[in-house]
N, C-alpha and C positions, 0 to 999 in steps of 0.2 A: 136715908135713902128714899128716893122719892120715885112711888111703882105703878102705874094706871092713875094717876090723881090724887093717890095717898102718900102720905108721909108714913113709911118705915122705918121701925129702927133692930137693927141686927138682922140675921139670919132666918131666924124665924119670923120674924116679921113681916120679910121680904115674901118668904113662902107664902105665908098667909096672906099678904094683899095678890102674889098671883094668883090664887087656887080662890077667890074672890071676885075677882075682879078681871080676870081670865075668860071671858066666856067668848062663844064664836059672833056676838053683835059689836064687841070690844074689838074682834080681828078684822070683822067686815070691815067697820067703821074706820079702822087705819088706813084697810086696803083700796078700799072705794076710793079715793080721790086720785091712786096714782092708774088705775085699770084704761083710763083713755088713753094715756101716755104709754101704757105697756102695749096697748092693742095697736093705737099707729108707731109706735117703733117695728114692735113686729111684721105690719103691713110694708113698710118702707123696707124695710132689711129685705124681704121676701122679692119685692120687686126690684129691689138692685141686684138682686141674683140672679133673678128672672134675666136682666135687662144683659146680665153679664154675660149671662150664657148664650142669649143669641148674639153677643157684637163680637163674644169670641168666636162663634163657628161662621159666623160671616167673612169675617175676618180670616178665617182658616181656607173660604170657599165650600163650605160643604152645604149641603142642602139640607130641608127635614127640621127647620128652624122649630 
């Protein structure tokens, strides 16, 4: 089994490479490269919502966009 960079073998061995090698600059370091992607997904979702919602009440005739 191969866990953070190390070669495990068995059960406990797994445990012991996470409780190792487990720490929160190991979590950063995953998460860091997908963060720009998560943020303009986010902003994009956000604004087609935005966008939806005024072309529906336009659409409707109502005012107060």
């Amino acid at each position: 089994m191969f866990v953070f960079g190390t070669t495990a073998t068995g059960v406990n061995g797994a445990v012991d490479a996470l409780s190792t090698n487990l720490t929160a600059d190991a979590v950063w370091g995953a998460i860091t490269p997908f963060i720009p992607v998560v943020v303009t997904v986010s902003l994009i979702a956000l604004s087609v919502t935005i966008i939806r919602r005024i072309v529906k009440k336009a659409s409707k005739g109502k005012g107060g966009m």
